[in-house]
C-alpha positions in Angstrom: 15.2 -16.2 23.9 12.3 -18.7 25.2 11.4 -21.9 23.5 8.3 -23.0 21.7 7.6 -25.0 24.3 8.3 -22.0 27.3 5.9 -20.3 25.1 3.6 -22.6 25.5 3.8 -23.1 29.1 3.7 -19.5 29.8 0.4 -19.3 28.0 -1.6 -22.0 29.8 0.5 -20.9 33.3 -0.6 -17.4 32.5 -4.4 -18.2 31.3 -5.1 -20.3 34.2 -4.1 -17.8 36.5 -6.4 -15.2 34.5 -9.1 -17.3 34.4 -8.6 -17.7 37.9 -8.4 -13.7 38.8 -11.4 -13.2 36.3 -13.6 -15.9 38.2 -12.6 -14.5 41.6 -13.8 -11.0 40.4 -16.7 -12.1 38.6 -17.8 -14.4 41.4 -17.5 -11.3 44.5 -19.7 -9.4 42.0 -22.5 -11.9 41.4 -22.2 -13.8 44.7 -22.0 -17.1 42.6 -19.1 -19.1 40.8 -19.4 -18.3 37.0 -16.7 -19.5 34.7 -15.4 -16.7 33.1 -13.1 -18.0 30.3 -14.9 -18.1 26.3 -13.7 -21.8 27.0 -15.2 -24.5 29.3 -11.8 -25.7 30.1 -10.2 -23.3 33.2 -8.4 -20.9 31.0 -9.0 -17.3 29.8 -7.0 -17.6 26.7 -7.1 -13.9 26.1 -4.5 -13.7 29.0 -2.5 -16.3 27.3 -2.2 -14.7 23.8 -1.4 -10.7 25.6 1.4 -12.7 28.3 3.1 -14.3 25.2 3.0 -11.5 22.7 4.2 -9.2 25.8 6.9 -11.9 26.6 8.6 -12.1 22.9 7.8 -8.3 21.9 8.7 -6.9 25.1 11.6 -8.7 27.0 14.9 -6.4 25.6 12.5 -3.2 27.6 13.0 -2.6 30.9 11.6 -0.1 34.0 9.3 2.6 32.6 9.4 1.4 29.0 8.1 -2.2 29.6 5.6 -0.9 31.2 4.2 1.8 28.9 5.0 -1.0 25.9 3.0 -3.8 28.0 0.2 -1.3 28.6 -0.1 -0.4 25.3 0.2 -4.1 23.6 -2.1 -5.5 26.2 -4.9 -2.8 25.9 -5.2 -3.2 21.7 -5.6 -7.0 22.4 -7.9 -6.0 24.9 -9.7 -3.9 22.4 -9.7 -6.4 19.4 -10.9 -9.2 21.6 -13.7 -6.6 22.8 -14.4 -6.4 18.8 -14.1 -9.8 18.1 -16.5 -11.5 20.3 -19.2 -8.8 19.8 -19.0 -9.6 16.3 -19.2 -13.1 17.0 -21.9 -13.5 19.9 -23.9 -10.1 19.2 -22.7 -9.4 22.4 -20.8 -7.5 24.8 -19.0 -9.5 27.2 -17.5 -6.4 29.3 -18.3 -3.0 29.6 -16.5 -0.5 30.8 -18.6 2.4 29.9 -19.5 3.6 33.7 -15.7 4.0 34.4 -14.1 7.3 33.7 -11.4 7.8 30.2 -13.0 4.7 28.6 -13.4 4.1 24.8 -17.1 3.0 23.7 -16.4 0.6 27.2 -14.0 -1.8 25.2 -10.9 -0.2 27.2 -10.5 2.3 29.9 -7.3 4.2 31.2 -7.8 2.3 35.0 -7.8 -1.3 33.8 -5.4 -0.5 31.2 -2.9 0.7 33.9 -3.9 -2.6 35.7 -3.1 -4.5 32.7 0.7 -2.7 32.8 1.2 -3.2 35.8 0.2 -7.2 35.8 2.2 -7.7 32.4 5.5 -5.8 34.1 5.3 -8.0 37.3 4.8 -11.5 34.8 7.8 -10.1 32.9 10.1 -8.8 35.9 9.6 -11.5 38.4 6.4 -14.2 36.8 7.8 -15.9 33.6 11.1 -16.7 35.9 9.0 -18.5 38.4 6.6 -20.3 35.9 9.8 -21.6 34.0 11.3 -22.4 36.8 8.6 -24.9 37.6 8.5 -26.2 33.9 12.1 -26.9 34.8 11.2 -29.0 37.6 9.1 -31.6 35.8 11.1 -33.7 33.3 11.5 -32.6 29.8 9.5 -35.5 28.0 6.3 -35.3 30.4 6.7 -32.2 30.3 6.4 -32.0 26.6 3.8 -34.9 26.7 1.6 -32.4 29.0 1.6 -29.2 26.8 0.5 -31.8 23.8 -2.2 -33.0 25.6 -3.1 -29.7 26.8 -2.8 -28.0 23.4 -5.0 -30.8 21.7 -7.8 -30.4 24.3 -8.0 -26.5 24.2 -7.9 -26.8 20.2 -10.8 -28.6 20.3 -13.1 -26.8 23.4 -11.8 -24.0 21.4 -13.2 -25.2 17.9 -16.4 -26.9 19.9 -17.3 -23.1 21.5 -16.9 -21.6 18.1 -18.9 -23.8 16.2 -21.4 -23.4 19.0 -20.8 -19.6 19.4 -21.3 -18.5 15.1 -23.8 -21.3 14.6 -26.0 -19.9 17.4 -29.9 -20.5 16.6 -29.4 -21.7 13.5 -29.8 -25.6 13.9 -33.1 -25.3 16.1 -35.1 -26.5 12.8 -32.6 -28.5 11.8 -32.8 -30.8 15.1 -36.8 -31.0 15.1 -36.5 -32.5 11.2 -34.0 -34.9 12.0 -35.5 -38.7 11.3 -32.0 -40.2 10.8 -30.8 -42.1 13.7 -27.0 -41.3 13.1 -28.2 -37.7 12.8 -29.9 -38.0 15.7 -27.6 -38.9 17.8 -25.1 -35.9 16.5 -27.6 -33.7 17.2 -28.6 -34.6 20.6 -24.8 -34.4 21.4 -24.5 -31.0 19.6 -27.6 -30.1 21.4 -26.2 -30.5 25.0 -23.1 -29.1 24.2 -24.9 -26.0 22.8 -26.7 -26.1 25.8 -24.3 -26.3 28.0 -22.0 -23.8 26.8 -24.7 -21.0 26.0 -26.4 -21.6 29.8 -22.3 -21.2 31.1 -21.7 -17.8 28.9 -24.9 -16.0 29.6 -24.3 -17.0 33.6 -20.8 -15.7 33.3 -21.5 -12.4 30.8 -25.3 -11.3 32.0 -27.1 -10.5 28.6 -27.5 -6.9 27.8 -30.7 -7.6 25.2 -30.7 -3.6 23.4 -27.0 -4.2 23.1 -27.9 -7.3 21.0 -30.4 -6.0 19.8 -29.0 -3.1 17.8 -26.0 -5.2 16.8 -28.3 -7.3 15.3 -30.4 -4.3 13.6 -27.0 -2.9 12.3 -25.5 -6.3 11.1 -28.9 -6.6 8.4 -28.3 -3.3 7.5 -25.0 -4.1 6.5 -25.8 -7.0 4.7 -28.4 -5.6 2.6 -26.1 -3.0 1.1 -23.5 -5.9 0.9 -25.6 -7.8 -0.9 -26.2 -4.8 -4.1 -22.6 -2.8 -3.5 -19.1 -4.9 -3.6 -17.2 -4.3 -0.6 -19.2 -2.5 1.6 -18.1 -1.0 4.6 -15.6 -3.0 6.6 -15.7 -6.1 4.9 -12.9 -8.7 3.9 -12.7 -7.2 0.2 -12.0 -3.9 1.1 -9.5 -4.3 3.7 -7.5 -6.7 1.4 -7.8 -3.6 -1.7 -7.2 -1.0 1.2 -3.5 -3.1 2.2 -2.4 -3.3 -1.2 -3.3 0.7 -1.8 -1.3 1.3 1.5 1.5 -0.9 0.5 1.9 0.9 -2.4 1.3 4.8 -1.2 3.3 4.3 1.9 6.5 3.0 -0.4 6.3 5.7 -2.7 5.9 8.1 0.4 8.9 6.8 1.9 10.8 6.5 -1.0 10.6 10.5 -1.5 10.7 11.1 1.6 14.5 9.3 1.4 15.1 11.6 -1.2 14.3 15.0 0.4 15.9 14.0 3.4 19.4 11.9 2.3 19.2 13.5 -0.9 19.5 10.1 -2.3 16.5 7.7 -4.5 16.7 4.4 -2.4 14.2 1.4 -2.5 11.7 1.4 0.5 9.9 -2.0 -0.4 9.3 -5.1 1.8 9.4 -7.5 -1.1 11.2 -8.5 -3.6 8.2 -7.6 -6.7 7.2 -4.5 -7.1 7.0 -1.1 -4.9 5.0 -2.2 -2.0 6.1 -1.6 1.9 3.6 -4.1 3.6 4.6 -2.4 6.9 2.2 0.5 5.4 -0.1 -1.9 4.1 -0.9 -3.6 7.3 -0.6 -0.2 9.3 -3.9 1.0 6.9 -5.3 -2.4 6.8 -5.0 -1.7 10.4 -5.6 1.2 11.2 -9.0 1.2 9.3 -10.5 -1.6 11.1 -9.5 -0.5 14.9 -10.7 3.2 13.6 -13.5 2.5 11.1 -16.6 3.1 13.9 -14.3 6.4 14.9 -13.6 8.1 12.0 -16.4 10.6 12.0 -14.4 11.4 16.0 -12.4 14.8 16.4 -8.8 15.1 14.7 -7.1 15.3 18.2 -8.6 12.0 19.2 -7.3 10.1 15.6 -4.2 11.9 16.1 -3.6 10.6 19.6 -5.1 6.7 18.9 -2.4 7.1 15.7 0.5 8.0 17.5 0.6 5.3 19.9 -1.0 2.7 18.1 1.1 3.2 15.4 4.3 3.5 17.4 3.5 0.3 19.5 3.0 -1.4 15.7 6.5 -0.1 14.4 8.0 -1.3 17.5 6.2 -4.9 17.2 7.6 -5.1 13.3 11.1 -4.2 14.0 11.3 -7.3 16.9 9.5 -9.3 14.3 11.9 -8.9 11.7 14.3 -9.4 14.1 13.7 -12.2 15.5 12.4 -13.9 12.8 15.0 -12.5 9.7 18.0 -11.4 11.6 17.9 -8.2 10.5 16.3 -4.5 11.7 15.2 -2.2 8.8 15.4 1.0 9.8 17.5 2.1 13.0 16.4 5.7 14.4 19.2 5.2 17.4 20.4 8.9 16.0 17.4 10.7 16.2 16.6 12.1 19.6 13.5 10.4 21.9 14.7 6.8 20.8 13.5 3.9 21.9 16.2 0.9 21.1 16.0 2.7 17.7 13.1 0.8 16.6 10.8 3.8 17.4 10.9 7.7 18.1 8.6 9.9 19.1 9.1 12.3 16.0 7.6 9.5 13.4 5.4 8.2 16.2 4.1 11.8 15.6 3.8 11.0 11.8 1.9 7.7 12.3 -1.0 10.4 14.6 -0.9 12.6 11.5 -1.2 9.7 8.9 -4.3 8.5 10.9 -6.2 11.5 10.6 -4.5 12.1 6.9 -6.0 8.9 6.3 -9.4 8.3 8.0 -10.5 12.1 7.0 -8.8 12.9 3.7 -8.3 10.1 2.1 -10.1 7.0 2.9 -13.5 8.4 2.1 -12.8 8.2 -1.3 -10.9 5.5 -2.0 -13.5 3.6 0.1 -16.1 5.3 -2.5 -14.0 3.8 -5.4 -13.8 0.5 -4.1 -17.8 0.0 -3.8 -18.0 1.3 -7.3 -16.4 -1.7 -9.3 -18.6 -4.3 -10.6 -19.6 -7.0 -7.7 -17.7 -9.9 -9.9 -14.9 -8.4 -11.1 -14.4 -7.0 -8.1 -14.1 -10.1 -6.3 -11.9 -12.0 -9.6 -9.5 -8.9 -9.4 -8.9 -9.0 -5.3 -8.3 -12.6 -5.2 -6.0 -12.3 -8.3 -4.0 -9.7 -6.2 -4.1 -12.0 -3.1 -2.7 -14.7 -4.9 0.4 -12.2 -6.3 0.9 -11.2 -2.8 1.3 -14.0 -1.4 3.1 -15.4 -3.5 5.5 -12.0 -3.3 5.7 -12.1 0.7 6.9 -16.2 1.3 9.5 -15.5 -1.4 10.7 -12.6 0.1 10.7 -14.0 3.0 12.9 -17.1 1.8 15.0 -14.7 0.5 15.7 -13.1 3.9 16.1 -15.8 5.9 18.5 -17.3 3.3 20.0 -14.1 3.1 20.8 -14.8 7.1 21.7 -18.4 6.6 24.6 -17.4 4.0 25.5 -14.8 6.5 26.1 -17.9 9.5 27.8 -19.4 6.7 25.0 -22.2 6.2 25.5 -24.4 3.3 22.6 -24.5 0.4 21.5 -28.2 0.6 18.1 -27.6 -0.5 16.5 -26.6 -3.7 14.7 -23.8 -2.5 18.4 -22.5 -0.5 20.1 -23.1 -4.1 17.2 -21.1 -5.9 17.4 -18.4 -3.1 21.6 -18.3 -3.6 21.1 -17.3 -7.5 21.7 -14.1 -9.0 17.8 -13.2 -9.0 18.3 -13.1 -4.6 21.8 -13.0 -4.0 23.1 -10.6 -1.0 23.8 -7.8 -4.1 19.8 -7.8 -5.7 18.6 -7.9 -1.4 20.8 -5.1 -0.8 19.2 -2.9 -3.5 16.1 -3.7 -2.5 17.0 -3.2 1.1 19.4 -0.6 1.9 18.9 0.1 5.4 19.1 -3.5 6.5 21.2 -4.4 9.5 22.3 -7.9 10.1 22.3 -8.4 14.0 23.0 -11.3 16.6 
């Protein structure tokens, strides 16, 4: 188990030295230093975030597994960071398209393999090291540093953003400015605009058609958005499309228990109502990593669905592990196993759900969605947020109380004493969840 403050160290250790490899490649391509991190501080934080969540997802794997599990993790992040910041800068920042087995030149099989092996050498032989040297400096400047460092990449972080979405949008602004306050804020936002657009587009040369059509295909979607509730991709839909999931995926599971076991049993992640959020967030999921490739071949869903899905069941069971105490399903009987948190049967299923889902059903409950009424749309999925919400942080009080009674830690506070009553005691959370295991 690492620290919140090993976490921490790992991620700036780990983002410097990415930054560092990134600006070393970028500078042998272009013959010139270019800063290659989305921040003007030297760290590539993307590194960062894919060597922690590699470090606490990954560290009970070892040999081929860690591997395969690091190359997976690491390539998604990969991928949703490609997403991310095209949706952000109307541009893409790496492409990949001229190497061989890549996908729309977001990820390829080569770097992906590069990205596996880097995350099993940080793992096997790296964090050690970089702890070790954490170690070494004394505990409160060491503490005192990763502050300091944190504070400073919060705010590059929130300067580049601002920067970054408000992009060419403050050009009119600046030239009507009389105040002298004002002025001065925009001057200062003016230079660091400047500054940070002339440092991207030297790092990341500007592919103009790329732009371009992003642009053309972001006012398309805008105009529809503008006449049709939750069109397309957007926030609405995904939120409606989680709670739909959540529900399906409970009452799949639920009769699937029975077919199987012979026996009804609850299959819900809460403690209100017939919803399995790890379905939820798998379609919520699912449908924005797949949404531009769900008009691609079965075989190609099936196989992004198998091993997405299987890397996602694995990351939920360590969650709830780590976080709860407790596993929620163990599949340690069923042959092709992987620490019983995943096996290659129902790693199968999650390929089969994608397609089941992208080409069967999606379409029309996508269809059903953009027919309510703009309004009541919106009143009714905020309503819903609100009930989930509310549904998930008491359930999750009631699991980790749940784990605190089982340590034998005393209720002192309300919300322990509340948690200990009849309505969450260890009888109504084991109907709810049967298949919980308490672990060390």
């Amino acid at each position: 188990m690492y620290s919140g403050y090993e976490l921490i160290w790992l991620f700036f250790c780990t983002s410097f030295l990415g930054w560092l490899l990134e600006t070393v490649s970028a500078a042998t391509r272009q013959r010139k230093f270019a800063n290659r991190g989305i921040v003007n501080a030297p760290f590539c934080v993307i590194y960062g975030v894919a060597a922690v969540s590699i470090t606490v997802f990954c560290q009970e794997l070892y040999g081929f597994w860690l591997f395969a599990e690091s190359t997976i993790l690491a390539t998604v992040i990969e991928w949703i960071a490609g997403h991310l910041i095209e949706k952000m800068y109307h541009e893409r920042w790496w492409d990949y398209s001229k190497i061989k087995w890549n996908l729309d030149g977001y990820i390829c099989f080569p770097i992906s393999l590069l990205w596996g092996a880097l995350a099993y050498v940080m793992m096997r032989w790296g964090n050690s090291l970089m702890l070790d040297l954490y170690h070494f400096i004394p505990k409160f400047v060491g503490k005192i540093t990763l502050l300091i460092l944190v504070g400073i990449l919060t705010a590059d972080m929130a300067a580049t953003l601002i920067v970054l979405s408000g992009r060419s949008k403050r050009i009119e602004q600046w030239q009507a400015v009389d105040s002298w306050l004002t002025g001065i804020s925009s001057n200062l936002e003016r230079k660091i605009y400047g500054y940070v657009d002339a440092r991207i587009r030297k790092a990341y040369p500007k592919q103009e058609k790329h732009r371009e059509k992003i642009l053309e295909e972001k006012a398309k979607e805008k105009e529809q958005a503008s006449v049709r509730f939750a069109y397309g991709c957007s926030f609405y839909k995904i939120v409606l499309l989680f709670l739909i999931g959540a529900f399906l995926g409970d009452i799949v599971e639920t009769i699937f228990c029975r077919m199987t076991a012979g026996v009804w049993m609850s299959r819900s992640s809460v403690v209100w109502g017939p919803f399995s959020v790890v379905w939820g967030l798998g379609v919520a999921g699912a449908t924005l990593l797949l949404y531009r490739y769900k008009d691609k071949s079965d075989s190609f869903i099936f196989l992004a669905g198998t091993f997405l899905g299987g890397a996602y069941e694995y990351l939920c069971s360590v969650f709830s592990e780590l976080v709860f105490g407790k596993v929620f399903w163990d599949y340690s009987n069923i042959p092709f196993n992987l620490g019983g948190r995943i096996n290659l049967l129902y790693c199968f299923f999650w390929g089969i759900a994608a397609v089941v889902w992208l080409k069967l059903l999606y379409p029309h409950f996508s269809d059903g969605i953009e027919k309510l009424p703009m309004k009541a749309g919106k009143v009714l999925t905020w309503i819903l947020i609100l009930f989930m919400c509310c549904n998930m942080i008491v359930s999750m009080m009631a699991l980790v109380r749940s784990n605190q009674r089982a340590h034998g830690v005393a209720a002192i506070h309300s919300w322990q004493k509340t948690m200990d009553d009849h309505r969450f005691d260890d009888v109504r959370l084991k109907k709810i969840y049967p298949n919980a295991l308490k672990v060390e």
